[in-house]
N, C-alpha and C positions, 0 to 999 in steps of 0.2 A: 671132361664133359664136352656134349658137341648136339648140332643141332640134327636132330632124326626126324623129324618132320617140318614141311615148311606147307602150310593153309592158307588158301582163298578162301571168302565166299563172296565171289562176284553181285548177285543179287540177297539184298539182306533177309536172313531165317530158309532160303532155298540151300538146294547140296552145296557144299564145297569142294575144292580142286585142290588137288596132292603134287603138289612142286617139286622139281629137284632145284630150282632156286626163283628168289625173286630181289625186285630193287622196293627200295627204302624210300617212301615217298614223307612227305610232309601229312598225308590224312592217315596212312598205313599203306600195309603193303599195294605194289601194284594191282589193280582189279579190287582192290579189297571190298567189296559192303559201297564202292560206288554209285550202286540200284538199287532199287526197293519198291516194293508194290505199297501200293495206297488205296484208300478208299475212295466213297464220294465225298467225302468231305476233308481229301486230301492227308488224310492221316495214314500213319504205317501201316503196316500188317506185319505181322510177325506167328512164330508159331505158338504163343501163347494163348492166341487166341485161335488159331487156325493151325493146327499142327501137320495137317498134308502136303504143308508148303515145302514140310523137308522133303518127300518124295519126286520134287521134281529136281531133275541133275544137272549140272551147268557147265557148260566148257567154253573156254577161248581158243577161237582159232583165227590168227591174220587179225584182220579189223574186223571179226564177228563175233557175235557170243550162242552160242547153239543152247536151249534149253527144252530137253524131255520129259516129257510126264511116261514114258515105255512103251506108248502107242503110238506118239504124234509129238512133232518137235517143230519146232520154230530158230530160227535164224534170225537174228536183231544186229544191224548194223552201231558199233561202238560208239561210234559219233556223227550221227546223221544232225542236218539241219531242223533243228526243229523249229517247225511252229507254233507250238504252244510251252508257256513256262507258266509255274505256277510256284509261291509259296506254299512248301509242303512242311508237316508237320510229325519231328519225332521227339517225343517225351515235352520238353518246354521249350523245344529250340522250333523257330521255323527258319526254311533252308531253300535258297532260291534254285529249282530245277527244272529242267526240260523235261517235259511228256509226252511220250510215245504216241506214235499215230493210232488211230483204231483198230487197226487189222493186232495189231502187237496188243492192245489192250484186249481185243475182243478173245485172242486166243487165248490167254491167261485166264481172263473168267470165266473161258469154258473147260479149261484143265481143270481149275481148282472150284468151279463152281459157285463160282464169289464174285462180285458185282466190283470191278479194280483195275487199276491203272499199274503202269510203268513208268518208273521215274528216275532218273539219273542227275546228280547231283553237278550243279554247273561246277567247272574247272576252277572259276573266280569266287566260287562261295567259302566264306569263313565261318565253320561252325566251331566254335571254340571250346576246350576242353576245361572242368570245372576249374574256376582258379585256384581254389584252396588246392589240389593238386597235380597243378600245373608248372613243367618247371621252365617253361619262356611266357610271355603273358601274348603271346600270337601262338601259341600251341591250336591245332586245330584238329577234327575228327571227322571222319567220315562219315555214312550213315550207322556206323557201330554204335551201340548204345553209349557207350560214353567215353572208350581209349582208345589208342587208334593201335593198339597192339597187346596181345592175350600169347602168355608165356604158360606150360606146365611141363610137371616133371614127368616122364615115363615110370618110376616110381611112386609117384603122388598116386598115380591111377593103380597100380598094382598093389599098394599099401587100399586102396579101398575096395579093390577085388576082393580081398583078403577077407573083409568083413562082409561080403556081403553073398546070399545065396547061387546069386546069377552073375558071372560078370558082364562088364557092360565095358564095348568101346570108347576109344578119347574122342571119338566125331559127336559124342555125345556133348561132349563141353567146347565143343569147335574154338580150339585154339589155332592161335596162326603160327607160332614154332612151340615143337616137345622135344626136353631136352632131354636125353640119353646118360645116363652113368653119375647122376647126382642123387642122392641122398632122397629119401620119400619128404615134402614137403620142404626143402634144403631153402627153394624158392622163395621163403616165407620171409627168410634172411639177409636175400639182396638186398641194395642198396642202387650198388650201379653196377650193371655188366655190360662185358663186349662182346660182338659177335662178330666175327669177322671184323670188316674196319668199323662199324659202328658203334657208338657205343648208346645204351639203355640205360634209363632212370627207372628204377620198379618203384611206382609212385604208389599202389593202390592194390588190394586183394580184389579180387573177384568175387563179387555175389553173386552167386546161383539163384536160377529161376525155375520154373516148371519146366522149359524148353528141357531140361537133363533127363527128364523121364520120360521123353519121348523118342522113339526107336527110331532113328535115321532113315531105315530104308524102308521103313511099313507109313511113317507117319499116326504110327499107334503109341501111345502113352503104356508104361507098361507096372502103372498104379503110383507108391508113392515113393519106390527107388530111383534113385542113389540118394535121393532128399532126405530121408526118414533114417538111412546110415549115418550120413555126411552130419546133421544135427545133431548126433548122438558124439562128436569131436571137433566138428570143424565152426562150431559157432562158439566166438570170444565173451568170455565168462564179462566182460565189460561191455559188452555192445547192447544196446537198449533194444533196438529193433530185432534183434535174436539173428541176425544176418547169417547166409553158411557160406562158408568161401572156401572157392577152390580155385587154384590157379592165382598170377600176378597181371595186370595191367603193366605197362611199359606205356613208354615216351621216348622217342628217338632223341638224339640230342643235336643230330643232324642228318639231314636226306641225303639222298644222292647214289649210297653205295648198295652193291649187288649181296647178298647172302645167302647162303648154299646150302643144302644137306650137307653134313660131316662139317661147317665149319665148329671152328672151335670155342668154347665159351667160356670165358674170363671172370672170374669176381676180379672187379675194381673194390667195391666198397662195401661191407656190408654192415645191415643195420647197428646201432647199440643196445 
């Protein structure tokens, strides 16, 4: 087994960036979900409520981040002095960040048409990862919803093509590595794996949200696929909330190290 994709998404629910490698930070990978657009009243945005956010594209270049809507693009310097910080709010966590000048706010809400800021997550903030599955009690998250790392199998998604009329790409479930030549949902079974020199704790399935039936590159929802599949197997005959999971959450168990396409990936441990 080996890693066949490695994903950013620099600003949180906008495009994401197709690696040939990245390093292992402490919140996720480098770039990862560091940004996030907000409201006026300082809360996220994401495409559940606002699904055209997938349409605009995001790249790093040097200390810039270039983001397009296919008309008009903007340039945002990675770590400018800001003037303005604010606690920002995602889910029940608030998160000390620095906000973007006007010019960078102003052009955002005139792409997406939405009244909203840019905000980037200070270097020294601690958003910490739930403790019930946490495996250091300083584990900490980016602005990702809740792990700072999203694992699936290249199979997983080809075992739900299978069932379903239309098939649908993995930028649909924006994971950050797909792993290549394991088993259709094999994932389900880790414990700990390696990758390269790091090694992963698969603490937690992924719950799927409305964002999966929405088209990446139109920002159109395309009704109630892969949801209305994925229900029909992927929700645990014990779960109260009727949850449908796809893909593993990961926890590094240390920073530091680079990770590549093609490396290689190890079970250490897997479940009982």
């Amino acid at each position: 087994m080996f890693v066949s994709e490695i994903n950013v998404y620099p600003i949180k629910s906008l495009g994401g960036i197709s690696l040939q490698k990245s390093v292992v930070e402490d919140k996720g990978l480098r770039f990862d979900r560091r940004w996030m657009l907000i409201d006026e009243n300082n809360r996220f945005l994401t495409q559940r409520e606002f699904p055209r956010l997938a349409t605009l594209a995001v790249d790093v270049v040097g200390d810039k981040m270039r983001v397009s809507n296919g008309e008009n693009n903007i340039e945002i310097q990675l770590s400018p002095a800001f003037e303005n910080s604010a606690a920002v709010k995602i889910w029940s966590s608030r998160v000390r960040a620095g906000i973007y000048e006007s010019e960078v706010n102003e052009w955002f809400s005139e792409a997406l048409q939405i009244n909203c800021k840019l905000a980037v997550m200070h270097k020294e903030a601690k958003r910490k990862v739930n403790y019930f599955y946490a495996v250091h009690k300083e584990d900490v998250v980016s602005f990702a919803d809740a792990y700072p790392f999203l694992l699936i199998g290249e199979n997983s998604l080809k075992d739900l093509n299978g069932r379903l009329d239309k098939n649908i790409p993995m930028n649909r479930f924006r994971p950050n590595f797909v792993v290549a030549d394991s088993e259709a949902f094999e994932e389900d079974d880790w414990k700990r794996i390696k990758i390269g020199a790091t090694v992963f704790h698969v603490v937690k399935p992924c719950a799927r949200c409305v964002v999966t039936t929405i088209d990446q590159g139109s920002g159109i929802s395309d009704g109630k696929e892969p949801l209305k599949t994925l229900a029909t197997y992927r929700t645990p005959k014990r779960s109260v909330k009727k949850k449908i999971l796809f893909g593993q959450n990961l926890i590094a168990e240390s920073a530091g190290a680079e990770i590549k396409v093609g490396d290689r990936v190890e079970i250490i441990e897997r479940k009982n």
